[in-house]
MIKE-18056 format. One line per field, with one value per residue (C-alpha): x, y, z; residue in one letter. Coordinates in steps of 0.1 Angstrom, whole numbers, plus 2048, in hexadecimal, padded with zeros to 3 digits. Example, Ala and Ser with C-alpha at 12.3 -4.5 7.8 and 13.67 -1.06 7.14 Angstrom:
<pts>
u <- (87B,889)
v <- (7D3,7F5)
w <- (84E,847)
res <- (A,S)
</pts>
This chain:
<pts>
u <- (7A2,7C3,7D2,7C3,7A1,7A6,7B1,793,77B,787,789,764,75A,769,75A,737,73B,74B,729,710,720,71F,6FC,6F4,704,6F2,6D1,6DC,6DA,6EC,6D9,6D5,6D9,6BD,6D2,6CB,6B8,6A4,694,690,679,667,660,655,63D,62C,62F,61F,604,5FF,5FA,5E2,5CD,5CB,5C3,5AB,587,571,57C,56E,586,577,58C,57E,563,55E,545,547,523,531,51A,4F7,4D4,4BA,4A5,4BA,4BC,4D8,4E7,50E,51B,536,549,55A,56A,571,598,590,598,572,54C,545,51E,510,4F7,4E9,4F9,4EA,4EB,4E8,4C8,4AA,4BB,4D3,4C6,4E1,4D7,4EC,4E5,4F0,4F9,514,536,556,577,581,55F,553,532,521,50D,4F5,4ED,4D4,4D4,4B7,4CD,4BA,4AD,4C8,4E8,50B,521,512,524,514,522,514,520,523,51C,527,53C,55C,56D,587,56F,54C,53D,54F,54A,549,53E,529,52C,52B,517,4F4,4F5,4D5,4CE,4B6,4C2,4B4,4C0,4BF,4CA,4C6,4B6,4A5,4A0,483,47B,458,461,461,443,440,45B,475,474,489,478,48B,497,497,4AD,4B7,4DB,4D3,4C2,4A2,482,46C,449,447,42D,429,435,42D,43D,437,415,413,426,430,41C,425,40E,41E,413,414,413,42F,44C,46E,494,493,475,472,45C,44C,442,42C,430,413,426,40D,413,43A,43A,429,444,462,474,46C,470,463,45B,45F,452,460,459,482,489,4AB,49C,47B,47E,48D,491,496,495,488,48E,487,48F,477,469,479,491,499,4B8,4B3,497,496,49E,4AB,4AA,4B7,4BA,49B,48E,467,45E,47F,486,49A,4A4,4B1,4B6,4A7,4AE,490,49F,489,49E,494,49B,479,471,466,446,439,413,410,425,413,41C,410,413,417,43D,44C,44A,45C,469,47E,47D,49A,49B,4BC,4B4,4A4,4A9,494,4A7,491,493,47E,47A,46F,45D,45E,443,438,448,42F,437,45A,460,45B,479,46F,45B,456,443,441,443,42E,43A,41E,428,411,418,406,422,42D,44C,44F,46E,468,475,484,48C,49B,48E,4AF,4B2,4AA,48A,47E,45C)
v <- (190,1A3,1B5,1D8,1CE,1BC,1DB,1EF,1DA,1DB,200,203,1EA,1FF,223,210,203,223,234,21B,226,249,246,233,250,26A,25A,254,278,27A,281,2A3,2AB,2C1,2E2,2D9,2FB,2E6,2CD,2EE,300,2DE,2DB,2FE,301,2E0,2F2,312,2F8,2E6,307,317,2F6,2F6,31C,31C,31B,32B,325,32D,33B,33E,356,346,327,323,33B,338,344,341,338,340,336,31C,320,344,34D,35D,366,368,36C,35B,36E,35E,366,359,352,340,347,343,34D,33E,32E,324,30B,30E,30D,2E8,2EA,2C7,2D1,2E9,2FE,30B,323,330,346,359,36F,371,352,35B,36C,378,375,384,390,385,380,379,356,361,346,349,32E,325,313,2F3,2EB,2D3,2E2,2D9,2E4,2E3,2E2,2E5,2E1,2F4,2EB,303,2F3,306,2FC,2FD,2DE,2DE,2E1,2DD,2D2,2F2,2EE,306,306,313,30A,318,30C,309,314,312,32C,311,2F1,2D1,2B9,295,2AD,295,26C,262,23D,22B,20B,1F7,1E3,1FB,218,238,226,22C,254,26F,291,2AC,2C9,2EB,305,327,331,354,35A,360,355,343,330,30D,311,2EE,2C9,2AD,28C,275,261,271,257,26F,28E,2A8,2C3,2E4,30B,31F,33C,334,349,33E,335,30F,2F6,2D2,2BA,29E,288,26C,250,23A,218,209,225,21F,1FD,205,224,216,237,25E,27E,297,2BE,2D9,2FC,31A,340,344,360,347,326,320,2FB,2E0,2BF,29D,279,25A,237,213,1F1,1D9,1BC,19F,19F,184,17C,179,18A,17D,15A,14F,132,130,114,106,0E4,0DF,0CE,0CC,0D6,0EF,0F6,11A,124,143,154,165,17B,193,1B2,1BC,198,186,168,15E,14C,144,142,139,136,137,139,14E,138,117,115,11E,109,102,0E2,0E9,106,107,11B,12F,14A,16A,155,137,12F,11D,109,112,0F8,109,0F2,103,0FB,0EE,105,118,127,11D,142,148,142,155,149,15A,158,169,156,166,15F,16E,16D,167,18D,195,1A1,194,18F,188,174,176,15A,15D,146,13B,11D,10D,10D,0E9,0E9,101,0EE)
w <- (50E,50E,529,519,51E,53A,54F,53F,54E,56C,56D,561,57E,598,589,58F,5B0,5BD,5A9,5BD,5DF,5D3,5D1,5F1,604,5F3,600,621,632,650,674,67C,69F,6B8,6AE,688,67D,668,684,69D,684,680,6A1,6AA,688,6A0,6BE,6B0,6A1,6C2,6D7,6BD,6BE,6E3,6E6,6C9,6C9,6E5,70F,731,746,76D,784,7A3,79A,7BE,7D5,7FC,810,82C,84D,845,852,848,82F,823,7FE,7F5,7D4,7C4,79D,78E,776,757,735,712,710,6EE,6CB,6C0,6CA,6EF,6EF,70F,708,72E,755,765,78F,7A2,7B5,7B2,7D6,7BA,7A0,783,768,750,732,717,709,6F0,6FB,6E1,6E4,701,70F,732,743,761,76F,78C,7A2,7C7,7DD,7F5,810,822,847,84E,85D,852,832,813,7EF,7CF,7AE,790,767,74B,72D,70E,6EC,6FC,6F2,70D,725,720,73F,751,77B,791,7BC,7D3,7F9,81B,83D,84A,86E,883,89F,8B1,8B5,8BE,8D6,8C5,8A9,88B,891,8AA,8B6,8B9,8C7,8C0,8E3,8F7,903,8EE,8D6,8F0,8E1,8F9,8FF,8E0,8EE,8DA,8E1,8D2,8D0,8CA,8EB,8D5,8E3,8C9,8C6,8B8,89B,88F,892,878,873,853,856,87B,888,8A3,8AC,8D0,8E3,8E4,8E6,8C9,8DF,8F3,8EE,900,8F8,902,8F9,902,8ED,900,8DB,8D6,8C0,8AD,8B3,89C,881,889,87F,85E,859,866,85E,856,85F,879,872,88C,881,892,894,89D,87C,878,87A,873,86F,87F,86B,879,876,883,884,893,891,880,89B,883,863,84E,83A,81C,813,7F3,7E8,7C6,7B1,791,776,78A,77D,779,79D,7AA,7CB,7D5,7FC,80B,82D,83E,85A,873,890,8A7,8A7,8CE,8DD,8DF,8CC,8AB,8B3,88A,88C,869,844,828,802,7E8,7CA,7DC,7D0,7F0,812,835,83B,85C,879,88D,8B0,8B4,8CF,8C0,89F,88C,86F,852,837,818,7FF,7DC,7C5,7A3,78F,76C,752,743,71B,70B,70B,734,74A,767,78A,7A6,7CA,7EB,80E,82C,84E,866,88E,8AC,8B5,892,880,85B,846,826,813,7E8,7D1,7AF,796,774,765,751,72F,729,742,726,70D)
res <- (X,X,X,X,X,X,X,X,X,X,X,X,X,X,X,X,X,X,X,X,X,X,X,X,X,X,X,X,X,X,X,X,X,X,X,X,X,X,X,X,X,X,X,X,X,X,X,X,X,X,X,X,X,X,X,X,X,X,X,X,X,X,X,X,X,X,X,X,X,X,X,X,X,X,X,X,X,X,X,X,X,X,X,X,X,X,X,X,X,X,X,X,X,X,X,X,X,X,X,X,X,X,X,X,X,X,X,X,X,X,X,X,X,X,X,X,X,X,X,X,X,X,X,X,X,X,X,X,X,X,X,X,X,X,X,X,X,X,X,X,X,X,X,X,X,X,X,X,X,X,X,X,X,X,X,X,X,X,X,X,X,X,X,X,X,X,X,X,X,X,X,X,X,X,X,X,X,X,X,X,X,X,X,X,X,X,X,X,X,X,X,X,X,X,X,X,X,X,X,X,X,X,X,X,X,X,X,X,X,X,X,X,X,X,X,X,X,X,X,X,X,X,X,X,X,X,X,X,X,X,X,X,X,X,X,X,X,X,X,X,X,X,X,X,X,X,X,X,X,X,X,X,X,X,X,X,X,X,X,X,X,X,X,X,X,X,X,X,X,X,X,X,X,X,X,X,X,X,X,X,X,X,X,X,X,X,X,X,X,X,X,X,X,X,X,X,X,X,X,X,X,X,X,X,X,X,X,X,X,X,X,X,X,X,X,X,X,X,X,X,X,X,X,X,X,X,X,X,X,X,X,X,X,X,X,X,X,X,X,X,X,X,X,X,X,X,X,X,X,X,X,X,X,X,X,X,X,X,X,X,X,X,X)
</pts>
């Protein structure tokens, strides 16, 4: 090669690299900063997007979801609306408005709203014989996809113009005469004299003698209790009717220790073995201080038995021994009995077992 060529090959070398770099800046673009006009239209094109997306379609808008009563009396209907509007883009359908309990009543009509048109949910609410607050929560449900369980409130205050004195549980005891009850005391705040109409109780555990003709501002209830009907219905409630035009009802409740508990009430076994013995302790404690005295244990199924009594005060603790017995069917896992503990005073307790048999006890 002579020196002529020599430097033309050199020359075409360099005209190709200089050609290759050429063409690696062209695709590299250099970074545009935020001002770049290009990025800011980008981004507000997704803006505009964004905000159309989240205002389109059909929306509840509430201008105040929640309705106040107030005070108001027992057993009081009393009615409010709830006005709303379509804020959406698209037809609003209200499927229907749901209320937690049946003392809450909504209706609206009609079902379908526009853009921009409002309407109106009427609601009444029959308020209960308990005093206190009281909140109730109410749902529009409707095709609005932002919000389509929409909530809105109604609360206020039960306030009773005759109060009772217990005013809510009262106490009873199976040790002690009359069940230990207290004479109830009914007076009206209003000054208003009133007649007690009625008084029930559940299963007439406890019953009272009373006027209906008496008319006065202060009563006091000398009850009776069924101890016998108590220890069947350990708990319940008690009725007072009244001819008071504020309060015609005063509720309250009852209730009383059982004689004996025992912990646990239910014993459970599982991967039992077929004739295997399996021992659990029990614990038998008179709730008023006296002793267990055990008359007699038996077993249900024969699978359950006491093997020791120990004597801790108002306690015995027990050991049961359960026997599970002969698997029955490769496809039934499950045993079960009951343990009755009967006491020289007559009364019974009952402890249940449970059982699993284990997978290899299985036929």
């Amino acid at each position: 090669m002579n020196t002529r060529q020599a430097v033309f090959l050199i020359a075409a070398i360099g005209v190709g690299v200089l050609f290759q770099s050429g063409c690696g800046e062209s695709r590299k673009r250099p970074a545009k900063t935020p001002g770049d006009p290009q990025i800011t239209q980008a981004t507000t094109s997704q803006d505009v997007t964004a905000v159309q997306t989240k205002k389109g379609g059909p929306k509840i808008e509430m201008e105040n979801p929640v309705h106040d009563f107030g005070t108001i009396g027992p057993n009081k209907k009393v009615k409010c609306e709830f006005t709303f509007k379509n804020v959406g883009t698209e037809e609003l359908v209200i499927d229907r408005v749901l209320s937690t309990c049946q003392c809450s009543i909504p209706e609206v009509e009609p079902k379908n709203y526009a853009p921009g048109q409002s309407g109106t949910i009427h609601v009444t609410y029959l308020s209960g014989t308990l005093p206190g607050a009281v909140e109730k929560h109410l749902h529009i449900l409707s095709n609005d996809k932002s919000n389509p369980r929409y909530e809105f409130t109604i609360k206020g205050r039960v306030e009773l113009k005759v109060v009772a004195d217990p005013s809510s549980t009262i106490d009873l005891f199976l040790n002690q005469p009359n069940a230990g009850i207290k004479p109830i005391t009914l007076k009206s705040k209003d000054g208003k004299a009133f007649a007690i109409r009625s008084f029930t109780s559940s299963h007439d555990t406890v019953t009272a003698k009373f006027d209906t003709g008496a008319e006065q501002s202060e009563f006091i209830i000398t009850p009776e209790v069924d101890i016998e009907k108590l220890k069947a219905n350990l708990t319940g409630s008690i009725q007072i009717g009244l001819s008071h035009p504020d309060t015609t009802q005063i509720s309250l409740t009852y209730t009383a220790l059982p004689t004996y508990t025992v912990t646990p009430p239910r014993l459970i076994v599982q991967d039992a073995q077929p004739g295997k013995h399996v021992d659990r302790e029990l614990w038998v404690k008179n709730n008023y201080g006296g002793k267990v005295e055990v008359a007699s244990i038996t077993s249900m199924n024969g699978d359950m038995s006491v093997t020791e009594q120990d004597e801790q005060g108002a306690s015995v603790r027990m050991t049961v021994r359960v026997t599970p017995p002969p698997q029955e069917g490769k496809n039934r896992r499950y045993m079960s009995d009951r343990l009755t503990i009967k006491m020289k005073d007559g009364e019974e307790i009952s402890v249940t077992c449970s059982g699993w048999y284990a997978l290899n006890a299985l036929k």
